[in-house]
PADREN-641218 format. One record per residue (C-alpha): residue number from 1; x, y, z. Coordinates in Angstrom, 1 decimal. Layout:
REM residues N
<n NUM, c1 X, c2 Y, c3 Z>
...
//
This chain:
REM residues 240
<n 1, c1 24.9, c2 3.8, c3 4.9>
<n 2, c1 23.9, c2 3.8, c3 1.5>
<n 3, c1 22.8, c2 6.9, c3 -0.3>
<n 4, c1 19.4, c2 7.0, c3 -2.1>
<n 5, c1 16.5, c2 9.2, c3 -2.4>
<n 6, c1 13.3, c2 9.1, c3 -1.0>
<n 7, c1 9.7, c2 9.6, c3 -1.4>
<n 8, c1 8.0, c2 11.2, c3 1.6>
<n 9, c1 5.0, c2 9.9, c3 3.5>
<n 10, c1 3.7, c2 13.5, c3 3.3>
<n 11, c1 2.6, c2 12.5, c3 7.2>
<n 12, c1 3.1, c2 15.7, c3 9.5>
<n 13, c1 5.7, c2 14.6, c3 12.2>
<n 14, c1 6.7, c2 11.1, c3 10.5>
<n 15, c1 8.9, c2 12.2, c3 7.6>
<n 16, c1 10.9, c2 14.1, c3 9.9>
<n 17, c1 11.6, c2 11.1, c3 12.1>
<n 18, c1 12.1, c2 9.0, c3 9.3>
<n 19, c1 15.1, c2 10.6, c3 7.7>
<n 20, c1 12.9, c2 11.9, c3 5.3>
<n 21, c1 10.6, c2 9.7, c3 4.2>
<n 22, c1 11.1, c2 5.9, c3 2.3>
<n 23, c1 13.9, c2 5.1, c3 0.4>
<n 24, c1 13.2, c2 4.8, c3 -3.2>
<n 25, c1 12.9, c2 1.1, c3 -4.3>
<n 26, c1 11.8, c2 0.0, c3 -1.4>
<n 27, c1 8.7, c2 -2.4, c3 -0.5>
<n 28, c1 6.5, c2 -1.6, c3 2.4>
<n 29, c1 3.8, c2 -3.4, c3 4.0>
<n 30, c1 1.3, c2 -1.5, c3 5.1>
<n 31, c1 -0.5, c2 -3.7, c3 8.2>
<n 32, c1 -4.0, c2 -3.5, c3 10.2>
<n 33, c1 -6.9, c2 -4.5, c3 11.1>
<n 34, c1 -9.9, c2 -3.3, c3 9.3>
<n 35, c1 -11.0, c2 0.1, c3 9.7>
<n 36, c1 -7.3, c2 1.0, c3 10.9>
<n 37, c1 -7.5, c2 3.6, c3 7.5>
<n 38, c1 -4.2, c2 1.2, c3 5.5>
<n 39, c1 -6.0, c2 2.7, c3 2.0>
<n 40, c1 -6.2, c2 5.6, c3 3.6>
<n 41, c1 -2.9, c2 6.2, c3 4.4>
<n 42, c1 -1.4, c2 4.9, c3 0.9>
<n 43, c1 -3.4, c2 6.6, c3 -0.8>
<n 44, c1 -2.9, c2 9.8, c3 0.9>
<n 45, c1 1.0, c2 9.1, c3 0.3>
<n 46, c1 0.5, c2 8.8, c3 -3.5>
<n 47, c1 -1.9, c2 11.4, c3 -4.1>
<n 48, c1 0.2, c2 14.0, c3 -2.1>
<n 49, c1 3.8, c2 13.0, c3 -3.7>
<n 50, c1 2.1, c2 13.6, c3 -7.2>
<n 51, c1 -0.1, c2 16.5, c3 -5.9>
<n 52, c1 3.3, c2 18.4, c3 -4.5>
<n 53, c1 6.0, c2 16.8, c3 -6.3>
<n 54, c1 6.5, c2 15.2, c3 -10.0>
<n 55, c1 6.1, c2 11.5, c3 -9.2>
<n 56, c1 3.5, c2 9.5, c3 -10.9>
<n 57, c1 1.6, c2 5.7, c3 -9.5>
<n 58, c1 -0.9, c2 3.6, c3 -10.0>
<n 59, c1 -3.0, c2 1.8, c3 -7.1>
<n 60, c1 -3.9, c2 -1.8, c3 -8.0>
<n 61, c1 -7.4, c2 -2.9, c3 -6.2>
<n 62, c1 -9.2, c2 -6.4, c3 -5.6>
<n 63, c1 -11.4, c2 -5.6, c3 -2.9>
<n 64, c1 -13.0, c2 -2.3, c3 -3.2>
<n 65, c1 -14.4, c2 -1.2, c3 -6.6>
<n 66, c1 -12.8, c2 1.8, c3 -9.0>
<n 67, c1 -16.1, c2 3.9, c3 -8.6>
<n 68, c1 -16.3, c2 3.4, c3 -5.0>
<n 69, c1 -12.4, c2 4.0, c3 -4.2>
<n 70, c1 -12.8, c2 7.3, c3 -6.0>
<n 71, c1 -15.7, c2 8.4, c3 -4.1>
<n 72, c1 -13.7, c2 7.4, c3 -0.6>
<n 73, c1 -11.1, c2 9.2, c3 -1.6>
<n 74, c1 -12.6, c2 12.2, c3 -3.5>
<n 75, c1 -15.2, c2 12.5, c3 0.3>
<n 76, c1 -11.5, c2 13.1, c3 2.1>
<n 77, c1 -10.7, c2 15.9, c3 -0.2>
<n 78, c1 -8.3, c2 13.7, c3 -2.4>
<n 79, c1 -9.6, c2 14.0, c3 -6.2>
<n 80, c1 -8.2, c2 12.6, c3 -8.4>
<n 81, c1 -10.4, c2 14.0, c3 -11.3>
<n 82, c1 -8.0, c2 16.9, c3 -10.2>
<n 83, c1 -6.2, c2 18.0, c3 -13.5>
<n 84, c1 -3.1, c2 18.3, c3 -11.3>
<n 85, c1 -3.0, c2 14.9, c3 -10.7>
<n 86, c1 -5.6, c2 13.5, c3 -13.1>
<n 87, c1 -3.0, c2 12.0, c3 -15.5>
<n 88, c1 -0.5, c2 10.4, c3 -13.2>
<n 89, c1 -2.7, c2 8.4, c3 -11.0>
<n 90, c1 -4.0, c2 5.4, c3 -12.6>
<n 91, c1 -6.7, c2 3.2, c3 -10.6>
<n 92, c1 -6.3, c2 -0.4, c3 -11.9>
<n 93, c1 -9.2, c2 -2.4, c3 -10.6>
<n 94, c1 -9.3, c2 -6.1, c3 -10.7>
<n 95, c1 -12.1, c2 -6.9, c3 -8.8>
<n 96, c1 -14.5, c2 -6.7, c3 -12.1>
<n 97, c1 -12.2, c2 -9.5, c3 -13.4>
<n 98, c1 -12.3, c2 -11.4, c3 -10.6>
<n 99, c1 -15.6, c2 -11.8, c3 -10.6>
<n 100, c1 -16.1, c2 -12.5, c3 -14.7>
<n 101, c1 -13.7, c2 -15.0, c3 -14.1>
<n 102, c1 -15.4, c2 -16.5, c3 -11.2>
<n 103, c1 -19.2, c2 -16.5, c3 -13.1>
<n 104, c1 -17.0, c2 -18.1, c3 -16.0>
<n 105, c1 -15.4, c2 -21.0, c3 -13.8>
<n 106, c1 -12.2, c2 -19.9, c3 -14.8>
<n 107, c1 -10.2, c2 -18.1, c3 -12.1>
<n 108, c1 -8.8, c2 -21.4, c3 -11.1>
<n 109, c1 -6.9, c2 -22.2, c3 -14.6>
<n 110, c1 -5.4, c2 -18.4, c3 -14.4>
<n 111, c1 -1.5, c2 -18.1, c3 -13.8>
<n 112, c1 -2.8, c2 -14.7, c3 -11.4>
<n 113, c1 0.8, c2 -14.7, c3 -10.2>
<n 114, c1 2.1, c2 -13.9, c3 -13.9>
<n 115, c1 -0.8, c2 -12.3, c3 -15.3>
<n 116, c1 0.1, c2 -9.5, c3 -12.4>
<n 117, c1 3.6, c2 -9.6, c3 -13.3>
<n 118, c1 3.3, c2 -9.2, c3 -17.0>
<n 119, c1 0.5, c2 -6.6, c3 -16.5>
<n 120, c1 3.0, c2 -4.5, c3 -13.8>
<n 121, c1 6.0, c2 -4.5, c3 -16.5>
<n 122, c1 3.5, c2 -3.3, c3 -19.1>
<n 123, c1 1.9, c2 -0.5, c3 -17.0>
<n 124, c1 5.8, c2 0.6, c3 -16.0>
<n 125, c1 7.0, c2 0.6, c3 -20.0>
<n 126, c1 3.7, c2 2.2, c3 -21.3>
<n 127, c1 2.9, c2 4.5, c3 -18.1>
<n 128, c1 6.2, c2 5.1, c3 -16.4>
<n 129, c1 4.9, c2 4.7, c3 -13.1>
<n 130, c1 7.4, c2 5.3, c3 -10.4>
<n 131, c1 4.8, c2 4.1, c3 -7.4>
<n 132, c1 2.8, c2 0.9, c3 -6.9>
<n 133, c1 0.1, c2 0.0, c3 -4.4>
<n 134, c1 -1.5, c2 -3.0, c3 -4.0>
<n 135, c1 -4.6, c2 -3.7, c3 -1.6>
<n 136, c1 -4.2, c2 -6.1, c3 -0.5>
<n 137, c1 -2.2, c2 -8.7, c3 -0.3>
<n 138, c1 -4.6, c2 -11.1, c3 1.3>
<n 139, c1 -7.4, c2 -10.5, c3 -1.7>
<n 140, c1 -4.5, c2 -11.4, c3 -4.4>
<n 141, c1 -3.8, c2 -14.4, c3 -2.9>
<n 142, c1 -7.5, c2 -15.9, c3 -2.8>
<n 143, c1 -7.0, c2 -16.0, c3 -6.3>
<n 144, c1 -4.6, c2 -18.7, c3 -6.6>
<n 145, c1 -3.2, c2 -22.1, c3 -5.6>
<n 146, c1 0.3, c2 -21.3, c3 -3.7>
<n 147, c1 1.7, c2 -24.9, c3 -3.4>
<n 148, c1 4.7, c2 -22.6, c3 -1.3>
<n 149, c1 3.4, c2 -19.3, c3 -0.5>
<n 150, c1 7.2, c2 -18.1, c3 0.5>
<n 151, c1 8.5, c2 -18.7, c3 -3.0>
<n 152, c1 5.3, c2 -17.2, c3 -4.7>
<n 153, c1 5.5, c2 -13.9, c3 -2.3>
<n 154, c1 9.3, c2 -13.8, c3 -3.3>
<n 155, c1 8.3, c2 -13.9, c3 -7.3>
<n 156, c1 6.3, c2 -11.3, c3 -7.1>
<n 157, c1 8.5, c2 -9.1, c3 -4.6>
<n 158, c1 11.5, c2 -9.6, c3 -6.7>
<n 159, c1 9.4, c2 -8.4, c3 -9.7>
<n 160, c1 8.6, c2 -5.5, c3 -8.4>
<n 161, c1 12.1, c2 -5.1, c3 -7.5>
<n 162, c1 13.3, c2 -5.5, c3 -11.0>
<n 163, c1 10.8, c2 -3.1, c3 -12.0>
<n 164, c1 12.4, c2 -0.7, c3 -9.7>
<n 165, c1 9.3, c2 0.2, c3 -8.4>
<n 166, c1 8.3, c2 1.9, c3 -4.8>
<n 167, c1 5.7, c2 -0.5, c3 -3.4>
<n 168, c1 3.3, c2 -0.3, c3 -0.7>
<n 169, c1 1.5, c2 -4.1, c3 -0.4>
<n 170, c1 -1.6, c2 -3.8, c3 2.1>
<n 171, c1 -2.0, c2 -6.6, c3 4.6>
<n 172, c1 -5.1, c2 -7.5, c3 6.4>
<n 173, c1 -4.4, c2 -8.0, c3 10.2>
<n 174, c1 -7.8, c2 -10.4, c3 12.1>
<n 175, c1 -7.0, c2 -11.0, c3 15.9>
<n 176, c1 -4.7, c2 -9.5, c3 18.6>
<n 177, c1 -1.6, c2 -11.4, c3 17.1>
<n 178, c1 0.5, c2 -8.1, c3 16.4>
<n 179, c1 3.5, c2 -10.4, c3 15.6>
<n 180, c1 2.3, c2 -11.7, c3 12.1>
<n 181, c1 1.9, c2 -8.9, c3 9.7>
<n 182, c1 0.6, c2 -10.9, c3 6.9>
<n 183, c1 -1.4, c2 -14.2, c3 6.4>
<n 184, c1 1.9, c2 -16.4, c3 5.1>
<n 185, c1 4.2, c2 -15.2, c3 8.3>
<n 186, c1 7.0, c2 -14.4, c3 5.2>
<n 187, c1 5.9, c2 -11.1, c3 3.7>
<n 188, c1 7.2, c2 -9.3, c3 6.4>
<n 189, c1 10.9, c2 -10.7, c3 6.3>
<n 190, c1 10.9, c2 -10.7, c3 2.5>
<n 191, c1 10.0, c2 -7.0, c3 2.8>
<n 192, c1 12.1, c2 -4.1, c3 3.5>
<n 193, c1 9.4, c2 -2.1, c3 5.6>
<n 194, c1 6.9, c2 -2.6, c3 8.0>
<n 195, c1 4.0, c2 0.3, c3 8.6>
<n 196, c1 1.9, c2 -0.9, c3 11.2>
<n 197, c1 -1.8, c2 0.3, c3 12.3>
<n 198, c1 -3.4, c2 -0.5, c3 15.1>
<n 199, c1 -7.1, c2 0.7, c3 16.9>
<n 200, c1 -6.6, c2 1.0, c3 20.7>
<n 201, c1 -10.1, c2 0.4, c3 22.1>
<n 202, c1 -10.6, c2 2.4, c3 25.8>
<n 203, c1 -14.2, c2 1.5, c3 26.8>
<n 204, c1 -16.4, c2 3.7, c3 24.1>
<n 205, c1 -13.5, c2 5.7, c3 22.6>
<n 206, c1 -11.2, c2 4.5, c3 20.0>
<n 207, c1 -7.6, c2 5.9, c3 19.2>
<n 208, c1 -5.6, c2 5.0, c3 15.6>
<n 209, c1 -2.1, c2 5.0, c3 16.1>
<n 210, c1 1.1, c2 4.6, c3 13.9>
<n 211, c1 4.4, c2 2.4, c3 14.2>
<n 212, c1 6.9, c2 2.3, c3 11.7>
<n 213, c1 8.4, c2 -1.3, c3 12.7>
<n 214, c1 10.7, c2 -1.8, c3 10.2>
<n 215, c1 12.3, c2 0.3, c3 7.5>
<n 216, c1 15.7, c2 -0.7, c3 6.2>
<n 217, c1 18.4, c2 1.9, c3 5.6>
<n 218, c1 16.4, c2 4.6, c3 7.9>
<n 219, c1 16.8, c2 5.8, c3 11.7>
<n 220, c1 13.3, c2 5.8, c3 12.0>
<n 221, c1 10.4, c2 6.5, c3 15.5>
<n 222, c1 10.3, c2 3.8, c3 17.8>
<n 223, c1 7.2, c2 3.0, c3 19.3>
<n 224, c1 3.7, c2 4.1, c3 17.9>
<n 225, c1 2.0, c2 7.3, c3 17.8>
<n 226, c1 -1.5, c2 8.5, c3 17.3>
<n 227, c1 -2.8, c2 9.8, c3 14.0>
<n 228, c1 -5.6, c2 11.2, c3 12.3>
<n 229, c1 -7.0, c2 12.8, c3 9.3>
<n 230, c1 -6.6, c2 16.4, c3 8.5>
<n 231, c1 -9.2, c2 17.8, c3 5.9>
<n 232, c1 -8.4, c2 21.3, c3 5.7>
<n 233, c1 -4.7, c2 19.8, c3 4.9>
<n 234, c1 -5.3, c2 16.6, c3 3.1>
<n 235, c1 -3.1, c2 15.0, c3 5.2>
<n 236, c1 -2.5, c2 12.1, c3 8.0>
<n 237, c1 -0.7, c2 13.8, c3 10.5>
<n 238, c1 1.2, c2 11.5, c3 13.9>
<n 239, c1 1.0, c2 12.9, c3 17.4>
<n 240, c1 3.6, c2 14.0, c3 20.1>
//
């Protein structure tokens, strides 16, 4: 197996049964249905590796606003006005764009695909960003005409491979179809990890639970486990 490092999950109970954590490089999707906490959960990820460690990321947004992201995140306990992490988390939001673009009639003339490329390689040269989140997937590609979504979600992986970049691309999950974890059926084979969420539903009472179903070169959990939010710690943690 090959060597590499890894960046932990900072998860209490998964890094452990993941060899450590992920393997630097690697892209992850991160999978659920809404509500199942996917921003959460990366989010926590990032914000812990630069709180306890000397990483640095950006989290790239189309749905929810900078302003409000912040004040989701900063209500769990995660600030990122914190001067330990202040400068080496950048929120890059591109829902203000979107929505310029759309008043203007333009989004439909915009290469999106290599607009985000360039603006990722820039961001990595100027910043130094070793971390990428994107949320989501699905959002991104309302934004343009794939003629073959498999060759467009392979551009813009392989970018982000070049970049050498640790990604974690969120993908909206609608239905009970737990076999799909994205809307083209291909972002799960191009990738090289799978985080799935799910919400079991017992009458009144809901449990979130955790399955790592993919994560190349890693022994990883089998099965899923449930988890949930730890204020006092700042931290997701799985269950026995």
């Amino acid at each position: 197996m090959e060597t590499r490092g890894r960046i932990p999950t900072h998860v209490i109970g998964l890094d452990e049964n993941m060899q450590g954590g992920i393997p630097k490089g690697h892209i992850c999707l991160v999978a659920g249905a809404s509500g199942s906490m996917k921003s959460s959960l990366t989010f926590s990820m990032l914000y812990n590796d630069v709180l306890h460690g000397d990483s640095s990321g950006i989290y790239v947004t189309l749905e929810q606003g900078k302003d409000s992201l912040r004040s989701h995140m900063a209500g769990m306990g995660m600030n990122v006005d914190d001067p330990r992490v202040r400068n080496r988390i950048a929120i890059i939001d591109l829902a203000d764009l979107r929505v310029q673009l759309d008043e203007q009639g333009m989004s439909g003339r915009v290469d999106w695909m290599g607009q985000l490329i360039k603006q990722l390689a820039n961001y990595r040269q100027s910043i130094g960003f070793e971390t990428l989140i994107f949320d989501s997937l699905g959002a991104f590609f309302t934004l343009t005409k794939m003629e073959n979504p498999r060759d467009e979600i392979f551009r813009l992986f392989e970018a982000v491979r070049r970049l050498q970049l640790t990604s974690f691309f969120i993908c909206e999950m609608t239905g009970d179809d737990h076999k799909q974890f994205g809307d083209h059926g291909v972002e799960d084979y191009l990738s090289d990890g799978v985080i799935h969420l799910v919400m079991d539903r017992k009458e009144d009472q809901i449990t979130r639970k955790l399955g790592v179903v993919k994560m190349r070169h890693t022994q990883h959990m089998l099965g899923y486990k449930s988890f949930t939010w730890l204020s006092e710690k700042q931290r997701f943690k799985i269950g026995e």
